[in-house]
C-alpha positions in Angstrom: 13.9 -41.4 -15.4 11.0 -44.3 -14.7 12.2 -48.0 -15.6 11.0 -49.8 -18.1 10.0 -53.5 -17.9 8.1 -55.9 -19.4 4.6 -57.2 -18.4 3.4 -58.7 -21.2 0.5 -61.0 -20.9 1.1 -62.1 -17.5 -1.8 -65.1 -16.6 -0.3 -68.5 -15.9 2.0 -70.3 -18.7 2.2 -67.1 -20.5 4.2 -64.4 -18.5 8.2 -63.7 -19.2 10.1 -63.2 -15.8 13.1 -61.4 -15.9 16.5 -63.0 -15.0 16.8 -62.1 -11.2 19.9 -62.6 -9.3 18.8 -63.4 -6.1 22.0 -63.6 -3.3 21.7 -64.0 0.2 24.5 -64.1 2.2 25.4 -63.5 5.7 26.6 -60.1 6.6 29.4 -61.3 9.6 32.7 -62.4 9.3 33.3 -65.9 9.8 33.7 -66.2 14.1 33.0 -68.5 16.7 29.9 -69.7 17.8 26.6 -69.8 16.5 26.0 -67.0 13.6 22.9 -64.9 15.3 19.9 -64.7 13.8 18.8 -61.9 11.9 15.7 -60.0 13.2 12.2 -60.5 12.8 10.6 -59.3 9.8 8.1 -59.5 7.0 7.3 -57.6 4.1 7.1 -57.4 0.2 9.0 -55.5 -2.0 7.3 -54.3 -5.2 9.0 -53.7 -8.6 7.6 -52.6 -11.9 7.2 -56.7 -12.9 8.3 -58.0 -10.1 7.2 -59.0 -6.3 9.7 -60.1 -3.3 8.1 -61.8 -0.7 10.5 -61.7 2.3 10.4 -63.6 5.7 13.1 -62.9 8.5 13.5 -64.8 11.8 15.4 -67.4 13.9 14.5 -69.8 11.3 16.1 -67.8 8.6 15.5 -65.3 5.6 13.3 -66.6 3.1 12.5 -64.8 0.0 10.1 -65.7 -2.7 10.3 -63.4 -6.1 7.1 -63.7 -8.7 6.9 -62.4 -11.7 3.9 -60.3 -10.4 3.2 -56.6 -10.9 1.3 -55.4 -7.2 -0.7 -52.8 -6.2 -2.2 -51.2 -3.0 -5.2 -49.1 -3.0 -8.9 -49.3 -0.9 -7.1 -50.9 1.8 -6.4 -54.1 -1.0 -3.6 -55.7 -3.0 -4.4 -55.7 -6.4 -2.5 -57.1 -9.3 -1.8 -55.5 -12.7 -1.9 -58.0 -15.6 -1.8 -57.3 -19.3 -3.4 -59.9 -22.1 -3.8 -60.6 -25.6 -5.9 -58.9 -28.0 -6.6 -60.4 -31.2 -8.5 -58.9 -34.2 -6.8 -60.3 -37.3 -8.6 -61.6 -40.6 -7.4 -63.9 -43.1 -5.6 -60.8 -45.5 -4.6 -58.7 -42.3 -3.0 -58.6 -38.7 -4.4 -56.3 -36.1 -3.0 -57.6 -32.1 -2.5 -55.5 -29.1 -2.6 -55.5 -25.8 -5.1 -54.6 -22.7 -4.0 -54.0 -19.3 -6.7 -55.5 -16.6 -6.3 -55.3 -12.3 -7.4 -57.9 -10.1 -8.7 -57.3 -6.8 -6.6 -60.3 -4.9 -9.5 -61.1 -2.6 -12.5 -61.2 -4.8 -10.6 -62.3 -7.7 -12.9 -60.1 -9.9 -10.6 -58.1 -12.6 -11.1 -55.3 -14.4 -10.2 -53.8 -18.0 -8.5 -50.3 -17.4 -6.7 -49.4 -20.5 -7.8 -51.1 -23.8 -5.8 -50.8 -27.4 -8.9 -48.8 -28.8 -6.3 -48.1 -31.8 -6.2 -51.5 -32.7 -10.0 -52.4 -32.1 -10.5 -49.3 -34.5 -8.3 -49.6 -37.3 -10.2 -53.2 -37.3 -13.4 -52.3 -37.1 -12.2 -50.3 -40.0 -10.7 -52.9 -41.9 -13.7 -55.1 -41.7 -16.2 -52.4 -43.1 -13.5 -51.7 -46.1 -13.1 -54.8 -46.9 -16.9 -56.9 -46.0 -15.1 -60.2 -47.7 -12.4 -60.4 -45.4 -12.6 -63.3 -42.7 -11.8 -62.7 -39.2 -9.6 -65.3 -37.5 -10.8 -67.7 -34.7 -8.4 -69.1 -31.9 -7.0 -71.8 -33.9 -6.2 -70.3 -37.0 -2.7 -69.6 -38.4 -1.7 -65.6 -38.5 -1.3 -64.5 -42.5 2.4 -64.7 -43.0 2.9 -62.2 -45.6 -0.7 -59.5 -44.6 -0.5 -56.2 -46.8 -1.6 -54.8 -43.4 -0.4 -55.2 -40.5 -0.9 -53.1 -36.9 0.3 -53.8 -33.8 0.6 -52.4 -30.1 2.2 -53.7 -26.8 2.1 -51.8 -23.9 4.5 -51.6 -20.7 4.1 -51.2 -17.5 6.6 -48.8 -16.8 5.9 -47.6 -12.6 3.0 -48.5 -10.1 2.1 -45.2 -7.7 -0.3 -46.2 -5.1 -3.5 -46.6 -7.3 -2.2 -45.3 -10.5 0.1 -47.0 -13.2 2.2 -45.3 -15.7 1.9 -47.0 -18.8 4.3 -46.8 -22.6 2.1 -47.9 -25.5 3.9 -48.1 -28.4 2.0 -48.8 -32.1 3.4 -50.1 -35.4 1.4 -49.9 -38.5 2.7 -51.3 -41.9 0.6 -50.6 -45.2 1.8 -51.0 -48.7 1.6 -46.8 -48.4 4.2 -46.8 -45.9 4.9 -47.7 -42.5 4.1 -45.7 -39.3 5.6 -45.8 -35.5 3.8 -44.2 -32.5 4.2 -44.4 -28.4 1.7 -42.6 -26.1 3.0 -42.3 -22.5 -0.2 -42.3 -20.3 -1.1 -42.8 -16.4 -4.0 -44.3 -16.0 -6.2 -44.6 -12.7 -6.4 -48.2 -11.5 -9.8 -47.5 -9.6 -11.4 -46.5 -13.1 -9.7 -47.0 -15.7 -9.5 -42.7 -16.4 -6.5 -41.1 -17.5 -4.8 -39.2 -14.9 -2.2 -35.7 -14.7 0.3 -35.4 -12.5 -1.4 -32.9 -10.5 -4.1 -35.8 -9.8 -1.2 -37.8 -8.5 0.1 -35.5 -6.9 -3.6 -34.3 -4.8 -4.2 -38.3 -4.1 -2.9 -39.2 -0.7 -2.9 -42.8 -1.4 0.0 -42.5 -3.5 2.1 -42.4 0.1 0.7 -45.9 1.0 3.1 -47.3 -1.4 6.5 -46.4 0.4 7.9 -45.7 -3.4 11.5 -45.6 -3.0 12.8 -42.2 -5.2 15.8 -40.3 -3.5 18.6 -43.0 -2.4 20.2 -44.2 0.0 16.7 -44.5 2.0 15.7 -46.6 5.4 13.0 -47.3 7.2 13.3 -47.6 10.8 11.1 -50.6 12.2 10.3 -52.0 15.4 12.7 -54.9 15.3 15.0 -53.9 12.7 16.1 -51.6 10.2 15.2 -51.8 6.0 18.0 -50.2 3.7 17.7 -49.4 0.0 21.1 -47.8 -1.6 21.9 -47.9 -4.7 24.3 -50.4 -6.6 27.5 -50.1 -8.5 25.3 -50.8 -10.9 22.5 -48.2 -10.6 20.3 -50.9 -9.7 18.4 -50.1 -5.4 20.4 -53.1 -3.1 17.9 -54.1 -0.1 19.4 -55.0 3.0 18.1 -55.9 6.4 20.0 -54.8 9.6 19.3 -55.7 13.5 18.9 -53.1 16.6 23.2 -53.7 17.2 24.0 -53.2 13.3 24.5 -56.8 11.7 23.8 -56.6 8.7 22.0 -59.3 5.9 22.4 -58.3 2.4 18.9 -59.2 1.1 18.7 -58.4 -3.0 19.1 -55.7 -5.9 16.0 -54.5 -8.0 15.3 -52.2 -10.6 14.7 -48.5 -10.1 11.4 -47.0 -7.7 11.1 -50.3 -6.3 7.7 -50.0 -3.3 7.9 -51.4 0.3 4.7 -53.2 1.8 4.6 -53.9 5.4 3.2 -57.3 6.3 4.3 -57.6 10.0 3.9 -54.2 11.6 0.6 -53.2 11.4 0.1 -57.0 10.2 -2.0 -57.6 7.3 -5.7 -59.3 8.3 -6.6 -63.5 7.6 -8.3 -62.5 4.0 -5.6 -60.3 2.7 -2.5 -62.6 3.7 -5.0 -65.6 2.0 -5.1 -63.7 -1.2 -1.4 -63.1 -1.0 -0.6 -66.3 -0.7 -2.8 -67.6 -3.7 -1.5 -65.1 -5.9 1.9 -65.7 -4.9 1.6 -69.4 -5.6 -0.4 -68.8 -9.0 2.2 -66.4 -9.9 4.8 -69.2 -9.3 3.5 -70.9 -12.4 4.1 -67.9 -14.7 7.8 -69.2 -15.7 9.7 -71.4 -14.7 12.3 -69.2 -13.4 10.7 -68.5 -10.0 13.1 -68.8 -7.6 13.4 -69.5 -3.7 16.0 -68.1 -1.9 16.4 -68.9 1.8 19.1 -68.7 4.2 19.5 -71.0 7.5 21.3 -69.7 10.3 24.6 -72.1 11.0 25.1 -74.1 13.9 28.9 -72.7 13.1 30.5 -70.4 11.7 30.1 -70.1 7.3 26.8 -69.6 6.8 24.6 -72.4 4.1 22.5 -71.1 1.6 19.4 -73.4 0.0 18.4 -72.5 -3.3 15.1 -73.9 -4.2 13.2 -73.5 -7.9 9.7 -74.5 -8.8 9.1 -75.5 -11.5 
């Protein structure tokens, strides 16, 4: 069963990110001596609305979550980011929602899936009725509209270049009301519906390191990457060293994707264009949070918290 999540209109000052409880905690008993520091590492872990940035080292484990829904395909990160539509008039309300990717180095984005139900139904409504007035940016929504149709669309799972999508349409007329959802894949390369059997042919779909059958690891140069799954059917991500400590990283939804950063390392324009989305992501909500964990000079280990605001 795919999870579902929210990605509603997610440009800065508009996105919703989800309450993450982000725990980092040493993985040793208290003992003598300096706590050891946990291996070197970097990579991201993707959810369906959600990116982990983590860093691992002697300085520390620092992780940085966005409210960011990535992508990897071409040899590029992309981000998948839904907006607004608007087609209302002054006697009815037509909204919905288009779903867009954004090549992280160029910066150029592109419309993949539009609500071609709404547009219609108001195309419609503005030949039916050739009185009606449609609304600018700054006008009020009718309050009480004889019609009214809207759509939102979710972002349910990313799959290397493809994105499965839940578009769900409400229609209310003084005839009755009407609900409809269309579950759809779409190809993030352009914008064309896809099957599973395209999926399935497309060998970049394995560049996303999709995390399906639990418990899972990845065996690295330096250390070891864990995913198991939680009491509470979320995936818990853990780091552990070449002698078995272990640092308890975080917990994520389900099909959560692994991106390596440090082994092969990513090039000077790609980690440029991480870092810009990252910090534009930042100002999404409020609720982005820092996480980072110093190694002790003794024993209990100290935990620094950091928000941005």
């Amino acid at each position: 069963m795919l999870w579902r999540a929210r990605t509603r209109s997610v440009r800065p000052g508009t996105g919703m990110f989800p309450v993450l409880a982000l725990v980092l905690v040493t993985g040793f008993a208290a003992c003598s001596g300096r706590a050891p520091d946990p291996p070197d590492a970097e990579f991201l872990v993707a959810t369906a609305d959600s990116t982990f940035w983590v860093h691992s080292g002697a300085q520390g484990i620092r992780i940085q979550a966005v409210p960011m829904t990535l992508a990897h395909f071409n040899g590029r990160f992309h981000e998948v980011f839904i907006t607004d539509l608007d087609r209302s008039f002054n006697d009815a309300v037509f909204t919905g929602e288009r779903v867009y990717v954004r090549d992280l180095q160029s910066n150029d984005s592109t419309l993949v899936y539009d609500d071609t139900a709404i547009v219609t139904m108001a195309e419609h409504h503005a030949r039916a009725y050739p009185d009606a007035t449609p609304l600018g940016p700054d006008d009020d929504t009718p309050s009480d509209p004889e019609i009214s149709a809207t759509g939102e669309t979710d972002v349910l799972e990313v799959r290397g270049p493809y994105a499965l999508l839940e578009h769900r349409t409400v229609y209310e007329m003084p005839a009755g009301g009407q609900h409809d959802t269309v579950h759809t894949a779409i190809d993030l390369r352009t914008g064309a519906a896809a099957t599973e059997a395209d999926m399935a042919r497309d060998s970049a779909t394995e560049d996303s390191n999709v995390v399906r059958a639990l418990p899972r690891s990845w065996d690295r140069k330096a250390y070891t990457l864990y995913a198991r799954r939680a009491g509470d059917g979320s995936v818990s991500i853990s780091l552990r060293d070449r002698v078995r400590r272990s640092w308890p990283l975080f917990s994520v939804g389900a099909h959560p994707r692994i991106y390596w950063l440090d082994s092969p390392g990513v090039d000077a324009a790609a980690r440029r264009a991480l870092v810009r989305a990252f910090n534009s992501a930042a100002a999404y909500d409020e609720a982005v949070k820092y996480v980072k964990y110093v190694p002790p000079a003794l024993r209990a280990p100290r935990i620094r918290v950091m928000h941005r605001a």
